[in-house]
C-alpha positions as CSV (number, residue, x, y, z in Angstrom):
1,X,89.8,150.4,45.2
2,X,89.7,150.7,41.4
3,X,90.3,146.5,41.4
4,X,87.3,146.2,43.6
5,X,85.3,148.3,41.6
6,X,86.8,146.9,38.0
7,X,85.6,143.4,39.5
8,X,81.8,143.4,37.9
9,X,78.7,141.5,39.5
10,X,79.9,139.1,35.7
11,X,82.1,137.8,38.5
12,X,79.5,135.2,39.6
13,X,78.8,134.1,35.9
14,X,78.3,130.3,35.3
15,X,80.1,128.7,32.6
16,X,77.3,126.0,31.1
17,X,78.9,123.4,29.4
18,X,77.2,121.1,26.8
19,X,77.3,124.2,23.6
20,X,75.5,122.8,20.6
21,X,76.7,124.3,17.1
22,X,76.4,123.5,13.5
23,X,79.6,123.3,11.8
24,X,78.3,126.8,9.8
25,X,78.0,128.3,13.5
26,X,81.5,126.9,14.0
27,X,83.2,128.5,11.4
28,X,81.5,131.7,11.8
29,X,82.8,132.0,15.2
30,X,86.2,130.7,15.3
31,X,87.9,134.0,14.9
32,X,85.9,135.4,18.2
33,X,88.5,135.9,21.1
34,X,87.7,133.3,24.4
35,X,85.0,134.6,27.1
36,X,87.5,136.5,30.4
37,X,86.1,137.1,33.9
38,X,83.9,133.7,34.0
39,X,84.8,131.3,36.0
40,X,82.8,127.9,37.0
41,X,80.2,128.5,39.7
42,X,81.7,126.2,41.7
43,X,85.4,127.3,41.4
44,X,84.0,130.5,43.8
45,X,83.5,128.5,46.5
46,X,87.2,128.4,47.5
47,X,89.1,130.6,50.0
48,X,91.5,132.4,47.3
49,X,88.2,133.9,46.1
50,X,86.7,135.8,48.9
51,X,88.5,138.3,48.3
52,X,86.9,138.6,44.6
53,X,83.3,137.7,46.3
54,X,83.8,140.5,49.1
55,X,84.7,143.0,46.2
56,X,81.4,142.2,44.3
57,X,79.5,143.0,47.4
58,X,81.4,145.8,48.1
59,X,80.6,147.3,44.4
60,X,76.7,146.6,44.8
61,X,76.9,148.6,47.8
62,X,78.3,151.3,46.5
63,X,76.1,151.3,43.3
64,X,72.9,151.2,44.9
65,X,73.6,153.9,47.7
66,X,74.3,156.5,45.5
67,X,71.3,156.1,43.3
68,X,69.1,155.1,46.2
69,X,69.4,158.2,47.9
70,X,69.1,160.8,44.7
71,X,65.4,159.3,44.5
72,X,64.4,159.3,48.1
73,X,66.2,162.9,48.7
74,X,63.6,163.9,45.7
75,X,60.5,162.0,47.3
76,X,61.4,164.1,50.4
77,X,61.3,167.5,50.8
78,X,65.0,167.6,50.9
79,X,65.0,168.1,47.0
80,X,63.1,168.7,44.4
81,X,62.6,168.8,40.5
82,X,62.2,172.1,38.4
83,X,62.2,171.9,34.8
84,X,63.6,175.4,34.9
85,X,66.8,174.0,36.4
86,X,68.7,173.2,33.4
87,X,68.7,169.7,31.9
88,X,66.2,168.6,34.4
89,X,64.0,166.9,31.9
90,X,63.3,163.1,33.6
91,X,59.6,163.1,34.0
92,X,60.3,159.8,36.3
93,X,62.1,162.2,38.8
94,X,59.1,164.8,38.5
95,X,56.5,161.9,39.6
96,X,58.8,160.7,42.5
97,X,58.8,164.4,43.6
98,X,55.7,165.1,43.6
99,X,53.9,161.5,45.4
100,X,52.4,160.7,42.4
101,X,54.5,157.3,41.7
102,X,53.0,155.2,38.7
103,X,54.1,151.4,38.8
104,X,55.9,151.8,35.8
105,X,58.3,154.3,36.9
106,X,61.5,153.3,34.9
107,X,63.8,155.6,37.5
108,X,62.4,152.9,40.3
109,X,62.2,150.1,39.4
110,X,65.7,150.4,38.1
111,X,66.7,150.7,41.7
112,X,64.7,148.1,42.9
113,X,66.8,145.7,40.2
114,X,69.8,146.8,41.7
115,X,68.5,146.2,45.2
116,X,68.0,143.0,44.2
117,X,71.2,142.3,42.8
118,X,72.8,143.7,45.9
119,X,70.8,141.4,48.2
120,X,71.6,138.5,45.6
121,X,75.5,139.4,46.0
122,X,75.5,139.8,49.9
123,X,73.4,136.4,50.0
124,X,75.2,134.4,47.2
125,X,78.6,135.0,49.4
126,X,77.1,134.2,52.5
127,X,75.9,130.4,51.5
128,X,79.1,130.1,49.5
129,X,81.1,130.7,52.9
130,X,79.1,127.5,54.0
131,X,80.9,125.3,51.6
132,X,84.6,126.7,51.6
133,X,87.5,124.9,53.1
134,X,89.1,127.3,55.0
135,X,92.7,127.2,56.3
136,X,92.1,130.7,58.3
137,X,89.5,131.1,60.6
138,X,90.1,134.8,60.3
139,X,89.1,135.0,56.3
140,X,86.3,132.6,57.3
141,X,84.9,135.8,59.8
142,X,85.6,138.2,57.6
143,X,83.5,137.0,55.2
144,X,80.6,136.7,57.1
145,X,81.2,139.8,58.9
146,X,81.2,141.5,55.0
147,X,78.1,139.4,53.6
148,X,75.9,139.6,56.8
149,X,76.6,143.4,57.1
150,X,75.6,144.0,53.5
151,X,72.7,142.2,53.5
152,X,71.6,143.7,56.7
153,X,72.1,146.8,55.0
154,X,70.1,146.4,52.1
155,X,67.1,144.7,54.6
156,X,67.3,147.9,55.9
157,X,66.9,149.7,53.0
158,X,63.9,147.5,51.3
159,X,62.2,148.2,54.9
160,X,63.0,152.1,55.1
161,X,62.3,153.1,51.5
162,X,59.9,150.2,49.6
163,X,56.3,149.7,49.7
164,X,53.8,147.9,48.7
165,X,50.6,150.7,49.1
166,X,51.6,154.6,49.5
167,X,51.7,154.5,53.4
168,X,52.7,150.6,54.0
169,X,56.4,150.1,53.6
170,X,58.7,146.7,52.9
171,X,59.8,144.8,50.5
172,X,60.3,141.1,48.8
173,X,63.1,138.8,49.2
174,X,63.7,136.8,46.1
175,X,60.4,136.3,44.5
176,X,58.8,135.5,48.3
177,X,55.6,137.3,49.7
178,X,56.0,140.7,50.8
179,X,57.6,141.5,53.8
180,X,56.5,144.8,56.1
181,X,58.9,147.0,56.9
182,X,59.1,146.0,60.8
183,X,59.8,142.4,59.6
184,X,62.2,143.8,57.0
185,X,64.0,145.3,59.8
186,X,64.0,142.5,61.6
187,X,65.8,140.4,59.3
188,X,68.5,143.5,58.7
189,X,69.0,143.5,62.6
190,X,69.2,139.2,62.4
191,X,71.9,139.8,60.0
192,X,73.9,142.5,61.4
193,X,74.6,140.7,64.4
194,X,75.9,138.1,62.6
195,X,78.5,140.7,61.6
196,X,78.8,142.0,64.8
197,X,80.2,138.2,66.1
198,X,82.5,138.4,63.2
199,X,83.7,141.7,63.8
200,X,87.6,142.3,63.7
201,X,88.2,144.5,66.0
202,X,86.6,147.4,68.0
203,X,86.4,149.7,65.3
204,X,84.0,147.2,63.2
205,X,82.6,146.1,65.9
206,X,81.2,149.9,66.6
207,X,80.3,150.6,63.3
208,X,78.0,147.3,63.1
209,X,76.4,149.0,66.1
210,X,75.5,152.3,64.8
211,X,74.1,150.6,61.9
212,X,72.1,148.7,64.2
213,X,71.2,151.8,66.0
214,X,70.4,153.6,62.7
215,X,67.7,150.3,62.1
216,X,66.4,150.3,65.1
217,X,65.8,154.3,64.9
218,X,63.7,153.8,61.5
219,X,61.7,151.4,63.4
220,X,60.6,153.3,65.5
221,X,62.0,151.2,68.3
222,X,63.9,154.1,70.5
223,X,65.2,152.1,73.6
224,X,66.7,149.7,71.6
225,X,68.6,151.8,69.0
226,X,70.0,154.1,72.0
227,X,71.5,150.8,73.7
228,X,72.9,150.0,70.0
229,X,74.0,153.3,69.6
230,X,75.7,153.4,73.3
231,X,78.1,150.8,71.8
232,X,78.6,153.0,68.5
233,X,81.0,155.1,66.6
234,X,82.9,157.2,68.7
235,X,84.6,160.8,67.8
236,X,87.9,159.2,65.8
237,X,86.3,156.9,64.2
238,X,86.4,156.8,60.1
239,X,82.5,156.3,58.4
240,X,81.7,153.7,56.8
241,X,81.7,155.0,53.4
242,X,80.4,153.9,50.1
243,X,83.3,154.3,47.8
244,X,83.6,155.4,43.6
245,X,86.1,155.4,41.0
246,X,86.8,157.9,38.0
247,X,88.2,154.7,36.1
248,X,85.3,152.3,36.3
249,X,81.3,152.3,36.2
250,X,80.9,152.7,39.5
251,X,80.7,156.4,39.8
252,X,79.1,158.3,42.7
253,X,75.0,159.2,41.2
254,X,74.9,162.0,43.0
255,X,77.5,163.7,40.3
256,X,75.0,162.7,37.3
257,X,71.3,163.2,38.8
258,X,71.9,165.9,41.9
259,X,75.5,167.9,41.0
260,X,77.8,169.3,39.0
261,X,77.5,166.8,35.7
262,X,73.5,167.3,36.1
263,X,71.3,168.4,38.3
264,X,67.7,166.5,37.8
265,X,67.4,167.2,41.9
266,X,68.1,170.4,43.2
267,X,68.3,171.1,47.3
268,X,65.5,172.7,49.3
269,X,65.9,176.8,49.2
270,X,66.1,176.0,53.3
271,X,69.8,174.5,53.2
272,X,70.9,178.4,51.3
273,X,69.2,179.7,54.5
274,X,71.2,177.9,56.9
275,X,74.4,178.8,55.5
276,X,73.1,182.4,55.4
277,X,72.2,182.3,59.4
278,X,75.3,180.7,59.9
279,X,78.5,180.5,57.4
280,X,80.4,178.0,59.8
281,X,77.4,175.6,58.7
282,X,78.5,175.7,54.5
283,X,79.7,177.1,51.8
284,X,78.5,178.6,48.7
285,X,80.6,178.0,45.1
286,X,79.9,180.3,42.1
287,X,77.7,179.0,39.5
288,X,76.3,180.5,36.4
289,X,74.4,179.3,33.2
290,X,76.4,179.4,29.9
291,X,74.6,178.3,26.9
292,X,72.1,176.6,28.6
293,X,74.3,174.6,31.0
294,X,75.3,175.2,34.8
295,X,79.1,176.1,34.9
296,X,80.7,175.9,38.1
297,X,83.8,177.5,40.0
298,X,86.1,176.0,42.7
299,X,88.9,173.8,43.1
300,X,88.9,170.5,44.4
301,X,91.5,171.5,47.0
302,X,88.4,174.0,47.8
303,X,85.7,171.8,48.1
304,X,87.9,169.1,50.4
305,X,89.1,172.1,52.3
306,X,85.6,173.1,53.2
307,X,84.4,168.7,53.6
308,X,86.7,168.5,56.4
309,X,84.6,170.6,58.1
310,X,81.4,172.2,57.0
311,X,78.5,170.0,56.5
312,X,76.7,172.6,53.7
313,X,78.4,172.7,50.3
314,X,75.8,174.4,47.2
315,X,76.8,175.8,44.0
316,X,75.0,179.0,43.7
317,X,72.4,180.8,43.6
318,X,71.4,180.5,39.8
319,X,68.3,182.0,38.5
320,X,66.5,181.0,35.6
321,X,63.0,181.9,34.3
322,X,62.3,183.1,38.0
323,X,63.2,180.1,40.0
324,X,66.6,180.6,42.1
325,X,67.8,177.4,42.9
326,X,71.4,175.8,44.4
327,X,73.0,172.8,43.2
328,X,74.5,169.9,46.3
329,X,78.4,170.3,46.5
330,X,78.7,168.0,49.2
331,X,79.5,165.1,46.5
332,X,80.9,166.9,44.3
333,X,82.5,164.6,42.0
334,X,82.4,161.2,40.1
335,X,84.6,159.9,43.0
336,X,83.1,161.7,45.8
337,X,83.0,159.2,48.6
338,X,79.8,158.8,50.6
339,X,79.2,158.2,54.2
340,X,76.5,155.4,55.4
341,X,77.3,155.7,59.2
342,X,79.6,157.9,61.0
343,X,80.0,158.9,64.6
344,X,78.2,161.9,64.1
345,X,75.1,160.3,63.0
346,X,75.6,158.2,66.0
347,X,75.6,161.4,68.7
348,X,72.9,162.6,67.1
349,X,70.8,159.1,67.3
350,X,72.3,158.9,71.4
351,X,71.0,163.0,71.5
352,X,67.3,161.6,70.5
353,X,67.0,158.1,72.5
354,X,68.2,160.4,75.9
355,X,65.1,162.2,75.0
356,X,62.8,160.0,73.8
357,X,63.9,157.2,76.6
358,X,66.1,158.3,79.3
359,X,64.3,161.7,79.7
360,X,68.1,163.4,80.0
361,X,68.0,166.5,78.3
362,X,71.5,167.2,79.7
363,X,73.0,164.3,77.6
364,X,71.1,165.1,74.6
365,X,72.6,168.7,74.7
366,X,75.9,167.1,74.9
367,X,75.6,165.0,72.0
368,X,74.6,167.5,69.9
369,X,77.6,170.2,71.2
370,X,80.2,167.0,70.5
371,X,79.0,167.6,66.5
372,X,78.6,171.3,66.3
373,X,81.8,171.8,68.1
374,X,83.5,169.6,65.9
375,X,81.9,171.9,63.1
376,X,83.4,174.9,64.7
377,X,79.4,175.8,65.1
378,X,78.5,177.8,68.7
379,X,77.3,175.0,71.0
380,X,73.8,175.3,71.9
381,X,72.2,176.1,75.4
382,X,68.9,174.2,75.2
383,X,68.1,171.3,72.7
384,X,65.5,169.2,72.3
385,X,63.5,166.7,69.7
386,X,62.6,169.9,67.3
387,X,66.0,171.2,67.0
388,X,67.6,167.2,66.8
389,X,65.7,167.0,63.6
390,X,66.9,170.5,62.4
391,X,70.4,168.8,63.3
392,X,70.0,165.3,61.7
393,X,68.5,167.5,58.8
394,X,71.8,169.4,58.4
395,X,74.3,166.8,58.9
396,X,72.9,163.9,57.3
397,X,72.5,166.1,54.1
398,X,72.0,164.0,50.6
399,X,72.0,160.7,52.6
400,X,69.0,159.4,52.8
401,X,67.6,159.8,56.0
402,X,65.4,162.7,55.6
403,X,62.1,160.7,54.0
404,X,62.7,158.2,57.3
405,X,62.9,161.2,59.9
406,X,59.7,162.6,57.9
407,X,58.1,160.0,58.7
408,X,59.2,159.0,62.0
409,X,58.3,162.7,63.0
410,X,54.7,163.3,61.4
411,X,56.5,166.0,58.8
412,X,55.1,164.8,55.6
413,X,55.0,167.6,53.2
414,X,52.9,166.1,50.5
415,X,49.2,166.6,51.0
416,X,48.0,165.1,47.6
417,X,45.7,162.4,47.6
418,X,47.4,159.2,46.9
419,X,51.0,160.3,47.7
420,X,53.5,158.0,48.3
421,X,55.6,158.3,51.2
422,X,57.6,155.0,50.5
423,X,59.1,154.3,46.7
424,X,56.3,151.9,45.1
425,X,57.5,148.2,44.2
426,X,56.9,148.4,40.6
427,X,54.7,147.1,38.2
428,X,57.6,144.3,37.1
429,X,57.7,142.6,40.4
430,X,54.2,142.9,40.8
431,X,53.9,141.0,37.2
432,X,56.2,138.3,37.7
433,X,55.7,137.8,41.3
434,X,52.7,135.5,42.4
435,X,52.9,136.2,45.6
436,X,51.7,139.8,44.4
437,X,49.7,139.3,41.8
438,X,45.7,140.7,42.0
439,X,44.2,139.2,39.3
């Protein structure tokens, strides 16, 4: 992992030949040690470096999940900003919580740089593959299966979290005209089943599905994410995480913008409550304020102790100037890895669909009993589309999917004129973008 992570997006860096210098220029640089970790453009397109090419998709993955999901868990009601909380002082995170989203947000349109630089990645690798020679045909499907997933992925996410107005979501794909959501997801589903051909074996090949069913479900499109989902992750099956390193850059956002480094986003008083109906569902940690900063207890032994089952971690409570807030301990770390899919998510999306399409309340109930159970929660008796989004609330804590089921379900908690419910492309694409442009 930490030579995946160590390998930067630099890795695609074009050496331009043809330098002019004056001699002056000459001697002042002699002495300046030779450029590492650029290589010709067209030296990448040879099999010994997919590896190298996989790795830089792998590390604009995990860079953009992280941060992606601290600002829509604030533009949801699944966090919020308090300046009370201590060193929560980004007035960018204070617009995207409240709906009131100028074009200039720096906090945004950061994330819709490294959005771009993701799909640039994902893309890059998948022409490349095009023009390598390769010996084995199973490196050859790997790296389609990698650069097709990835970039259906971060379709998905221009569709699910981008827009161009404050209620119409999608996105832009290099500079093009803007793209709607359900065409965004189109091209993310296009893509993913050009994984799912490439798939290894039966493990990838599930996880492509529940990505596809997780798509399909943000769409909107119900049938076809429960026959995706059918195909999905099973109970067994590892997530698909998003991994981080304590040696590199790559460290998981969560830790610096919603946890223990910093919390800028705090958790919704509601997530305290379900641990206090129920202590199978979480955990509380100690926390206090020393000096003005948040000082936490517990071990790491603790906190993986408690991951492998319970799907609540806070720190807290903490009171300050009145406000009692909790800080998220499910990422607790730099290094915390993060899940994208996992086979929970997946019951939970089959639990819905045998509602919302096969009318089978019976299997809905036993999708959700095949999570809590594995939760050591009390199964329920009765379930139904009310109490599956009190589920998906719970175990798809901090990961994104709150501001989708929000929407999906008519839950929008911001009643202010002008709200967003989608992050806003910003004012830099808009500028340089002619295809957006309104004067």
């Amino acid at each position: 992992m930490k030579t995946l992570l160590r390998k930067h997006l630099a890795l695609v860096s074009i050496v331009v030949a043809g330098m002019v210098c004056s001699n002056s220029c000459a001697s002042y640089v002699q002495d300046i040690a030779p450029l590492i970790d650029v290589i010709a453009d067209n030296r990448l397109n040879d099999e010994s470096q997919v590896t190298f090419l996989s790795n830089g998709v792998l590390r604009q993955f995990s860079l953009c999940y992280a941060q992606m999901t601290t600002l829509v868990g604030g533009l949801s009601d699944e966090f919020f900003f308090d300046a009370r909380v201590p060193n929560a002082t980004f007035p960018t995170f204070n617009d995207i919580d409240n709906g009131i989203i100028q074009l200039d947000n720096n906090s945004v349109n950061n994330q819709w740089l490294a959005l771009g630089n993701m799909r640039f990645t994902a893309d890059n690798f998948a022409e490349r593959i095009g023009r390598i020679n390769f010996s084995n045909p199973a490196t050859r499907s790997a790296a389609l299966y990698t650069a097709n997933l990835y970039g259906g992925i971060v379709r998905f996410w221009y569709g699910a979290y981008f827009g161009l107005e404050q209620n119409r979501g999608g996105g832009v794909i290099n500079g093009g005209p803007f793209i709607p959501s359900a065409a965004m997801f189109d091209s993310a589903i296009a893509k993913l089943r050009i994984a799912l051909d490439n798939a290894a074996n039966d493990v990838q090949r599930r996880t492509v599905n529940t990505v596809i069913a997780k798509v399909q479900l943000a769409a909107e499109r119900y049938a076809d994410a429960r026959a995706a989902a059918l195909n999905g992750l099973r109970r067994g099956d590892p997530p698909l995480n998003a991994l981080y390193d304590l040696g590199t850059t790559i460290s998981n956002q969560w830790f610096f913008d919603g946890g223990r480094n910093r919390a800028q986003f705090v958790p919704s008083i509601r997530f305290a409550q379900y641990i206090l109906a129920d202590s199978l569902e979480g955990r509380f940690f100690p926390a206090r304020i020393v000096s003005g900063s948040l000082v936490y207890t517990g071990t790491d032994a603790e906190f993986n102790a408690s991951l492998a089952t319970r799907r609540l971690l806070l720190f807290g409570p903490v009171t300050n100037q009145g406000l009692t807030f909790y800080v998220q301990g499910r990422f607790p770390n730099q290094d915390s890895p993060m899940p994208f899919v996992s086979w929970q998510e997946n019951e939970l999306i089959l639990a819905e669909t045998a509602l919302r399409v096969a009318n089978n309340p019976d299997a809905a109930l036993a999708n959700v009993n095949n999570v809590r159970t594995f939760h050591n929660l009390a199964p329920r008796t009765v379930t139904n589309l009310d109490s599956i989004y009190i589920e998906r609330d719970k175990q798809l804590f901090a990961t994104g999917m709150r501001v989708i089921d929000q929407r999906r379900f008519n839950r929008w908690h911001i009643t202010t004129p002008g709200a967003w419910r989608y992050l806003p492309i910003g004012q830099p694409e808009r500028n340089t973008n002619k295809n957006l442009r309104t004067n």
